[in-house]
N, C-alpha and C positions, 0 to 999 in steps of 0.2 A: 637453355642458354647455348650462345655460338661465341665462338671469336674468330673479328675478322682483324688481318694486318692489314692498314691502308697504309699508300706512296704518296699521297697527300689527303687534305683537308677536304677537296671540290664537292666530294660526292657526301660527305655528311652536313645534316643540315646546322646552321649554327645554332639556334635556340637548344636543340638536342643537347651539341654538344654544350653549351653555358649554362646548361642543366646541372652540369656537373662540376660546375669550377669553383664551386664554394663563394665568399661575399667579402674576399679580402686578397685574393690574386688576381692582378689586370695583365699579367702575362701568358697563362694560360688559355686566355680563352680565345676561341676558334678567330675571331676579327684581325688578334695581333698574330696567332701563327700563320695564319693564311697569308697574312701580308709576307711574312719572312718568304714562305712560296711564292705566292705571284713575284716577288720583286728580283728573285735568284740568289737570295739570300742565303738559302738553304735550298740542296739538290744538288745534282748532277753536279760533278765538278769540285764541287765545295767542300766535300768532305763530313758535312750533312745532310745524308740523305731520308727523309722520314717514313720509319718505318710503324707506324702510329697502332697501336694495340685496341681493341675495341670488343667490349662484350655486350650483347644483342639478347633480347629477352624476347624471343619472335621479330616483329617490327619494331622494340623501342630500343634505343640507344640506354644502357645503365649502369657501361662502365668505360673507363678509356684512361691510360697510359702514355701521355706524348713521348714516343721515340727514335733516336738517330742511329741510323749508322753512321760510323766515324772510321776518316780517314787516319784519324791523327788524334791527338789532344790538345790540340788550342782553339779557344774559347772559353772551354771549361771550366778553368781559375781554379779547378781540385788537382793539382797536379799529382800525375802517376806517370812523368816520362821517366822516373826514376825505375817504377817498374816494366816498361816498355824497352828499357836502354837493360835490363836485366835478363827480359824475354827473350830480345835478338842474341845476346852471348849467349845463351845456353841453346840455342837454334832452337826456340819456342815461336810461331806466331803469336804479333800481340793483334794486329789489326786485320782486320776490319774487327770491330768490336762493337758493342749497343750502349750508348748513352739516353738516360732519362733528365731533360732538365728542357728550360727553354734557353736555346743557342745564344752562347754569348751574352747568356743574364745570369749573373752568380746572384740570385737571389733568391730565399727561403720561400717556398713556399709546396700547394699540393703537387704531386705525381699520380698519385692512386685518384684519379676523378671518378669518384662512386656519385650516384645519383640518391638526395638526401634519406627518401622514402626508402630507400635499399637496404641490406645487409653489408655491411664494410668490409666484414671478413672474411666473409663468403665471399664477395666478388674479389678480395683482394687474392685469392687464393687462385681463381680465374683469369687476372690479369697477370701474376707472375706465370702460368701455365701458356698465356698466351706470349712472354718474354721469351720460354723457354723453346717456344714455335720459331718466335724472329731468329732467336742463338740458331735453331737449326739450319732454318731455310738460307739466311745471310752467311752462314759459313762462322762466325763471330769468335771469339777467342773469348769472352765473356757480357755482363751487363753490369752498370755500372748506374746509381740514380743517385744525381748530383742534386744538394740544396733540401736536403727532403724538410717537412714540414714536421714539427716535434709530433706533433700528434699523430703520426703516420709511424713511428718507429717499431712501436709494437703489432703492425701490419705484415715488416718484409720479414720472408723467412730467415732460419736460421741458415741457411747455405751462404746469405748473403752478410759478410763481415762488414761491420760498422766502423766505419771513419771519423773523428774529431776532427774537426778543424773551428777556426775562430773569425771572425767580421768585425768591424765596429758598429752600433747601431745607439739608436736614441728610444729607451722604452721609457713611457708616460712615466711620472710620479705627480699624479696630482695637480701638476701644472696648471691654473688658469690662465695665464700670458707667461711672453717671452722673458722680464723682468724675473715672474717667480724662478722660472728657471736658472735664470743667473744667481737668485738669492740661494741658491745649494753649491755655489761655485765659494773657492777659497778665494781671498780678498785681490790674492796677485793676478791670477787666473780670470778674476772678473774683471778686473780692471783690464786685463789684456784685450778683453774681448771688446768692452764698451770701446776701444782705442782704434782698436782693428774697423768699427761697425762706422768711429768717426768719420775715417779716411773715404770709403765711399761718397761724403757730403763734401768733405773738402775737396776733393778731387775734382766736383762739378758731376759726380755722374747718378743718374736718376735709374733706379731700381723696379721694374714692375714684375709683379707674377701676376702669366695666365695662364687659361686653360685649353688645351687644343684646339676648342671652336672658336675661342678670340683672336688667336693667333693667324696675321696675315699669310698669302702664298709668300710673301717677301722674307718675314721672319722665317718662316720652316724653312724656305732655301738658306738662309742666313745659318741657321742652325746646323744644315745637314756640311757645311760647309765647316762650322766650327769644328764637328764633329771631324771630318777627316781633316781639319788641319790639324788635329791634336793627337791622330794616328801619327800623321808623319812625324810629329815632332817629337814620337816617343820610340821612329824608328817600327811601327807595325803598320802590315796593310788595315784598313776599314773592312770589318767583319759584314756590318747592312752593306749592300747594294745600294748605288746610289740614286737618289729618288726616295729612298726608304719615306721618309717621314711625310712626303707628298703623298707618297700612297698612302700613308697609313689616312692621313685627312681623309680619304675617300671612304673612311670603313667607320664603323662604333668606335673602335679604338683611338680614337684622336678623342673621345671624352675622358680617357684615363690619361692623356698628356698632361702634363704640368711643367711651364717654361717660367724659370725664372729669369728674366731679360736686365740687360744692365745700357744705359746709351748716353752717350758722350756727346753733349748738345743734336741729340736727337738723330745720332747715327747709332744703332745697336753696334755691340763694340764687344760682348758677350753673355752670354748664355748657358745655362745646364736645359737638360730636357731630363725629365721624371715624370714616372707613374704612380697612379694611386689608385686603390680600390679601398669603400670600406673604411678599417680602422688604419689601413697601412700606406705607407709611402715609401717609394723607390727611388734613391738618385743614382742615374744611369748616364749621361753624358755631362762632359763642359768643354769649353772651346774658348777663344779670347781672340782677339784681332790685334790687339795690344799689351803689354804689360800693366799693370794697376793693382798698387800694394794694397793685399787682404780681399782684391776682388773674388778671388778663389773660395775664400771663406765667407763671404758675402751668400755668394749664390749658391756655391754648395753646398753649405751647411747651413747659417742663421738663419734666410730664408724659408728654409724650407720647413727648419723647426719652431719656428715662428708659425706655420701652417700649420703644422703635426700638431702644436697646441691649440691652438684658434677651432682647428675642426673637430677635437676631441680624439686624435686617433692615438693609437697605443704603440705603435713601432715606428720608427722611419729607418731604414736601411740605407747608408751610403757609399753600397758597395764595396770592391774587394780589395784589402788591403790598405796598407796609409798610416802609420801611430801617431800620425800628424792629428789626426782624429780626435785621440784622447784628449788634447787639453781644450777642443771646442765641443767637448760633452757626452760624444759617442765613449760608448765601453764596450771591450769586449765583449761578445758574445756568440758564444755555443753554433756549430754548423755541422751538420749533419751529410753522411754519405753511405751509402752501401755499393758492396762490389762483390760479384759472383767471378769466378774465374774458372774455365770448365778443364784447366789443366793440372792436374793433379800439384803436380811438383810446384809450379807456378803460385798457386791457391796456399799449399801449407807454407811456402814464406813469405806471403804475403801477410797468413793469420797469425805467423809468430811477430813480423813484423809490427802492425798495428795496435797489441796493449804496449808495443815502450815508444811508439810514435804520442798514444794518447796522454802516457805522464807525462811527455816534453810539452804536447799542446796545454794542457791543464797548468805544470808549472809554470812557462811562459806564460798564460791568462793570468795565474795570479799576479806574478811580477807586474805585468804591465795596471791589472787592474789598481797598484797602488801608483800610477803617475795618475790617477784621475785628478779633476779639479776640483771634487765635491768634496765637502765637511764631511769628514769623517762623522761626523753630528750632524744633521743636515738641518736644526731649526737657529742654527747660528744666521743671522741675517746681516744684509750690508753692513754699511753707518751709511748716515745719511748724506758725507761727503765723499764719498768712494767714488772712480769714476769719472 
C-alpha cells in the first residue's frame, strides 16, 4: 500500500476512481469534481484547493478521500467561524485548514471511498494516515469531514470529535404516489398543500421535470442564470464558476442532473437543478425570473417528491436549512461531522464544547419534529372531500 496526495483529479483515471463512490452519491464521483476543477470552481484563488488523498495497491486505485484546503469557511454550511473568531483572540492559527466534503454541497453522503472488494477498516485507517500527511505538508491548523455518511461514523478515529447537526429531508414510508404521501398529512396541512399545488394551474404556468440529456443549451444557460440571480439576491457571490452547468453537459455527470422547469406560456420563468443517484435525490439550486405564489414549493419540494416516490428512492435531501420545510413533509434529520484540531488548547474546548452543543441540536429536533404535518397515527386517511 502507498498514498499519494493529488492537486487535482487530471491524472486519476475516472472509472478507478467511480469504483469507489458507492450507488447512491452523484456528487462524489470523479465527472462532477473534475468539473468544479476545470471550470475554477475550485483552486487557486478560491479558497478550495484540492488536496485529494488516495491509497494505491501497486497499480490499482482502493481508496480515496476528496480533500480541500480552505481558505476560510464558506461553503460548508457546518459552521465553525465561531471557532475560527476564538482561534484568532487567543493568537492561535485557524487557517489554512483541511476540509473533506464536496464544495458548496451540504449533502450526506460517502468521504471514506473504499473499493467494495476491500477491507473498509483497514483502508480507513490508511486514508486518515494519509489526512495526517496533507495536515503536515499544507501547514493546516486541523481536518474537518463535513456530511459524513451514518454508516461511516464507526470508521473515523477517536482524535476526531463528532459534530450534530440537523437538515430536512423526505425518507420513504411506503409510499406508492404522491396522494399516499399526503394521506399521512393532518387535514389542515393537506389541504394547504393541495391549495398551494392548485395555484401553479391557475397561474397558467406548465411544470416539467427533466433529466440533464433532455435539457436544451438554452435551459442550462437559463438555469445557471437562475442560479446567480438568486446569489445576488440573497446578498452572496455564486460559489460554481460560471459556465458550470455547461460544462458539466459535457461530462457523465449531466445524467445525474434533474431540472424541474416551470414556463409561463412557454417562456421558462423558473427552475431548481438536483441530483440523483440510486435511491437518493439532492435539491441543490432554484432561481425565478418572476414572482409566483407556491412556485417555490412546486418545484422544490412536491416535484421532486413526487419522483422520490415514482422511482422508489428512500431519501431526498433538500438541502440546508429552511423550517419552512416541515410543513411540506421534510423532518428533521440527523447530520454528521468530525473535527481533528492539532492544537492542543484549541481541541479540549472544542471537545468540552460539543456534548452541550449536541443536547441543544437533539432538543431543538425534538421541538421542531412536533410541527410535523403527519398523524401522529399515520393510517388516519383523508375524507373523501378534503381538498
Amino acid at each position: 500500500m502507498r498514498i499519494e496526495l493529488h492537486s487535482s483529479l487530471a491524472r486519476i483515471e475516472p472509472s478507478a476512481w467511480d469504483a469507489l463512490c458507492g450507488d447512491d452519491d452523484p456528487f462524489v464521483e470523479h465527472a462532477f469534481l473534475r468539473t468544479l476543477e476545470t471550470t475554477g470552481s475550485v483552486g487557486r484563488g478560491t479558497g478550495w484547493e484540492p488536496v485529494h488523498v488516495t491509497v494505491w495497491d501497486d497499480a490499482t486505485l482502493v481508496a480515496a478521500l476528496p480533500l480541500y484546503k480552505k481558505a476560510h469557511s464558506y461553503g460548508e454550511y457546518t459552521f465553525d467561524f465561531g471557532w475560527a473568531h476564538a482561534a484568532t483572540r487567543s493568537g492561535i492559527r485557524y487557517y489554512p485548514k483541511l476540509t473533506s466534503m464536496v464544495p458548496f454541497t451540504p449533502a450526506t453522503g460517502k468521504r471514506l471511498l473504499v473499493h467494495p472488494s476491500r477491507d473498509a477498516a483497514m483502508l480507513a485507517k490508511e486514508l486518515f494516515a494519509g489526512v495526517e500527511q496533507a495536515m503536515t505538508e499544507t501547514k493546516s491548523s486541523g481536518a474537518h469531514l463535513l456530511y459524513v455518511a451514518p454508516e461511516e461514523r464507526t470508521l473515523v478515529p477517536a482524535a476526531y470529535g463528532e459534530r450534530l447537526g440537523y437538515q430536512f429531508h423526505w425518507h420513504a414510508q411506503g409510499e406508492k404516489t404522491f396522494d399516499d404521501f399526503l394521506a399521512r398529512f393532518r387535514s389542515e396541512t393537506r389541504k394547504q398543500v393541495k391549495r398551494e399545488r392548485r395555484r401553479i394551474g391557475e397561474a397558467g404556468l406548465e411544470v416539467r421535470v427533466a433529466t440533464g440529456p433532455e435539457l436544451t443549451s438554452g435551459e442550462l444557460v437559463a438555469l445557471d442564470l437562475f442560479y446567480r440571480d438568486t446569489c445576488a439576491r440573497k446578498g452572496s457571490e455564486p460559489y460554481l464558476a460560471e459556465g458550470f452547468f455547461e460544462a458539466l453537459a459535457e461530462t457523465p455527470a449531466i445524467t445525474r442532473l434533474v431540472a424541474a422547469l416551470a414556463y409561463d406560456r412557454g417562456t421558462l420563468v423558473g427552475g431548481t437543478i438536483n441530483f440523483e443517484k440510486g435511491a437518493h435525490l439532492y435539491g441543490r439550486y432554484w432561481g425565478c425570473a418572476d414572482r409566483y405564489d407556491a412556485l417555490h414549493f412546486e418545484l422544490c419540494y412536491y416535484q421532486l417528491i413526487d419522483r422520490a416516490i415514482a422511482k422508489g428512492m428512500t431519501r431526498f435531501e433538500a438541502g440546508a436549512q429552511g423550517e419552512h420545510k416541515i410543513k411540506r413533509g421534510l423532518v428533521p434529520s440527523p447530520t454528521y461531522s468530525f473535527h481533528r484540531l492539532k492544537h492542543e488548547g484549541l481541541a479540549n474546548a472544542v471537545a468540552e464544547f460539543l456534548p452541550r452543543e449536541r443536547r441543544a441540536v437533539e432538543q431543538e429536533m425534538e421541538i421542531l419534529g412536533h410541527e410535523s404535518p403527519f398523524h401522529r397515527v399515520h393510517h388516519d386517511a383523508p375524507k373523501e372531500d378534503e381538498g
